[in-house]
Every structure is written in C-alpha cells, then in structure tokens.
N, C-alpha and C positions, 0 to 999 in steps of 0.2 A: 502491389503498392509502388507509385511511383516518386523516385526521388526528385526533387525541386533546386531551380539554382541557387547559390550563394547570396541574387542579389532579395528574393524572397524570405529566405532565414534574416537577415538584415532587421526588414518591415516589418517579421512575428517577432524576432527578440525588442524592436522598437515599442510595440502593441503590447509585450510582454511587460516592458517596465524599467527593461534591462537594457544594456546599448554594448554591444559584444565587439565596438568599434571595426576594424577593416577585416579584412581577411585572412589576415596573418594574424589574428589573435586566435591566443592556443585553444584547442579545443578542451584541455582539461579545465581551463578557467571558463570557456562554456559552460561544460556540465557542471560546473559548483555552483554559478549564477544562476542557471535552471533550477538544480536542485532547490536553491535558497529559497527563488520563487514560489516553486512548488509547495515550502514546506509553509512557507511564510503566508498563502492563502488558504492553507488549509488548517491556520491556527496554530503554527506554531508558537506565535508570540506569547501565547497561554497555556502552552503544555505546561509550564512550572508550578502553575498554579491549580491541577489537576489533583484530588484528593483520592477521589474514585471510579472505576467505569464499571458502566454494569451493561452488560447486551447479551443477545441468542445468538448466537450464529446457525445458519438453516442452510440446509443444502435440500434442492427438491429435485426430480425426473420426471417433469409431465406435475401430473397428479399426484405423485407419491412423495412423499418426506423421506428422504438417507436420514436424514440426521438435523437433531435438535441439541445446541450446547448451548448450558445456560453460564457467565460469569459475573461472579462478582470480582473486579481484581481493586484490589488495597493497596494504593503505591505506600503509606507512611508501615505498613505492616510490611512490604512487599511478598504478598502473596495473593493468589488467584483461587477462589473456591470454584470450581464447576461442578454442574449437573449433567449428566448425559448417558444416555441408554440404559438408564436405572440406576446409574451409578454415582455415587458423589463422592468427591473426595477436594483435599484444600494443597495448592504444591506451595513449597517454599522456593520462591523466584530467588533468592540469593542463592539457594543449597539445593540443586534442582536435585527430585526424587530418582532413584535407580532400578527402582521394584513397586512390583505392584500399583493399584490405582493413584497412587500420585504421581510415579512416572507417568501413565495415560495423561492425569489431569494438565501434568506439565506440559507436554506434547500437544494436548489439545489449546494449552493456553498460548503455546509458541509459534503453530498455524492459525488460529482463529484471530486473534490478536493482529498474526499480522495484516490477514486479508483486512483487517477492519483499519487498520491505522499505517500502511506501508507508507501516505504520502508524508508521514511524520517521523521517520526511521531513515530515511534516504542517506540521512550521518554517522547511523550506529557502527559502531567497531565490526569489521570486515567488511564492509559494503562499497566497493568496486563501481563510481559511476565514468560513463562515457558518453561524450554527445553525438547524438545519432543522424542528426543533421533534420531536415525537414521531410515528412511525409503525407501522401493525399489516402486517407481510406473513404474510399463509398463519398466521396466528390467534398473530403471535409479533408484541409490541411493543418498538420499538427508539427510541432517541436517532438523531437524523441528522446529521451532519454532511457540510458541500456543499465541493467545495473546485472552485476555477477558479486558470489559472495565469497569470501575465504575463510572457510573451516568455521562457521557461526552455522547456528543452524540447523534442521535436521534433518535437509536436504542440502548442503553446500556446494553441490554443484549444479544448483540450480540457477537458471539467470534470466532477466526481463526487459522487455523493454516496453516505456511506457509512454504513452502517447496525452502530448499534453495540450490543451486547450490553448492559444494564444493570448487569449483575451481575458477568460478567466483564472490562468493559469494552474488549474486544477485537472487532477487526470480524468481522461476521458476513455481510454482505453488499454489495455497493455496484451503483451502475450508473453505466456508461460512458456519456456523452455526447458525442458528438464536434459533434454538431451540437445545439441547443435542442429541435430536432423530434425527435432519434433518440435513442433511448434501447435500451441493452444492459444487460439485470440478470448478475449472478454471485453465486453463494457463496462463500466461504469456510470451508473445514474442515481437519479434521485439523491442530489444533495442534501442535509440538512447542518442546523446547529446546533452544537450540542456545549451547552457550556464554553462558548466560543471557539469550540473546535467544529470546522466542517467536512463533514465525513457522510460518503457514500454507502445508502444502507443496501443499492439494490443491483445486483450483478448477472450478466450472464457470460457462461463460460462453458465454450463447448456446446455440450447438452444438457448441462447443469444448469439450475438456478437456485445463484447465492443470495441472500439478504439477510439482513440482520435486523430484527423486531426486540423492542423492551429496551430502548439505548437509553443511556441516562450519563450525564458527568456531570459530578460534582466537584467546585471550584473554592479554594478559600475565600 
C-alpha cells in the first residue's frame, strides 16, 4: 500500500465534505471529522430512533457454512435473544451473563453486532481513533482511519484500520489486527438501507465469507 502526499489528502477530505484546512491542522481533529463523516453516512443521524434490529450473521469456507447466528436485539428492553448451533438463549446487555449460554449469547451478540454496525460505534467509550493519512489499494485511494480499544471488549487489544471511500464516505475496507505483526485485510460491500441505516450485509476476510441475511430495523 502506498502512501500519498499531503497535497492529495487536502482534495479527498474536500470530496469528503470536510475541509481539514492547512497542514498544520492536528491530526487528532482529523480523525474525529473522518469519524463524524463516517458515522453520519452511515445513518447515524437515526440511530436514536432505532427500536429493534434483527439479522444472521454467516460466516462460510468455500461451500460450507461455520456458523449461522440469528438476533433479535431490543434496545427499549436492552437485551439480544440469539439462535445458534442449536442453541438459544436471551443476554441481558445492561447485566452481561457470567455462565452458561447467555455468556455465549452475549459474546455472540458483542462480535456479530459489531461486524454489522462498527461504522456507527467509531464514538463508543474506549475507542482510540487516529488519522491514518491517505492510501492506494489495488489502484483505488482511500482516507484511513486506525482505531485501537481500551479495556472494552472481548478482544481489547485488538486494533483496525479502516479504509474509507472519499466520495461516499462509507467503509470500503479495513484490516484486522489482532497482533502489530498480523495483519487480516476485508472488504466491504453491498450496501443497503435499513430503517435509514446503511449498512454493509456482504464481506470478505481472509478466507472467510461474512454476510449477514434477514436484516430488518425498526424505527419509531
């Protein structure tokens, strides 16, 4: 991946919406005007008014299905019922479970969840962004933003960096680090809307393919 000059970043945060004025503006005020961007096309101006979400989350290899998790999660109840591997159980998102199948469901609801909704979490408590400056993959250049977490989470020393469209300001890419050394790239496609959230149902990562089938939100 190759880095791009200063005067390039300029003409994508211009395209972007955002005007990051000279050179000398701080990068950390960068990455919050990214983030806004990000969050702000991808609906957040209606998360508030989100009552329910319901989707699968699918993980496949080739032909085979890993795994099928079904959620219903109930923000005014704040809890998540899922289905998955024969099992069903409901976690209490406020009082998250310690044992047995509702620890799983919670876990499952705290990875699935995010793959589906990260560009709308970019502000949750411990979430660490940084601007990553400009980058070209596969002859397409993007805005980067890096994000690491503090103690949230059930990996928290996990960190990303995600590669953002200029023009529709929505992610197009990111990669997974779990370690500094390891690096895991993914795309991002197939947009849609969902209850005026738009959100990416169709991923590849790795050797993996994620998507998410059965999305629905309901709004007041």
């Amino acid at each position: 991946m190759k880095t791009i000059g200063w005067s390039v970043v300029l003409v994508f945060f211009a395209c972007a919406g955002f005007n990051p004025g000279a050179r000398a503006a701080d990068e950390g005020t960068l990455a919050k005007e990214l983030a806004e961007a990000v969050v702000k096309a991808s609906g957040g101006d209606n998360w508030a008014k989100v009552k329910t979400i319901d989707f699968t989350f699918n993980v496949a290899q080739g032909e085979k299905i890993l795994l099928s998790a079904t959620h219903h999660w109930d923000m005014a109840a704040n809890t998540d019922a899922v289905s998955w591997a024969g099992k069903t159980a409901t976690a209490d998102l406020a009082n998250p479970p310690t044992a047995g199948a509702e620890k799983e469901a919670f876990q499952r609801w705290t990875n699935d969840s995010y793959w589906l909704l990260a560009p709308l979490k970019l502000f949750d408590h411990g979430v660490t962004l940084s601007y990553g400056g400009t980058q070209q993959v596969e002859g397409k250049s993007y805005v980067v933003l890096h994000l690491q977490f503090q103690g949230v989470g059930l990996t928290p020393g996990d960190s990303y960096n995600l590669y953002i469209d200029p023009e529709s300001k929505l992610i197009s890419r990111w990669d997974y680090m779990p370690k500094p050394e390891k690096k895991v790239n993914g795309t991002w496609g197939d947009y849609k809307d969902f209850g005026g959230l738009k959100l990416s149902v169709d991923r590849h990562f790795g050797d993996k393919h994620i998507y998410f089938s059965d999305v629905a939100v309901k709004t007041e």
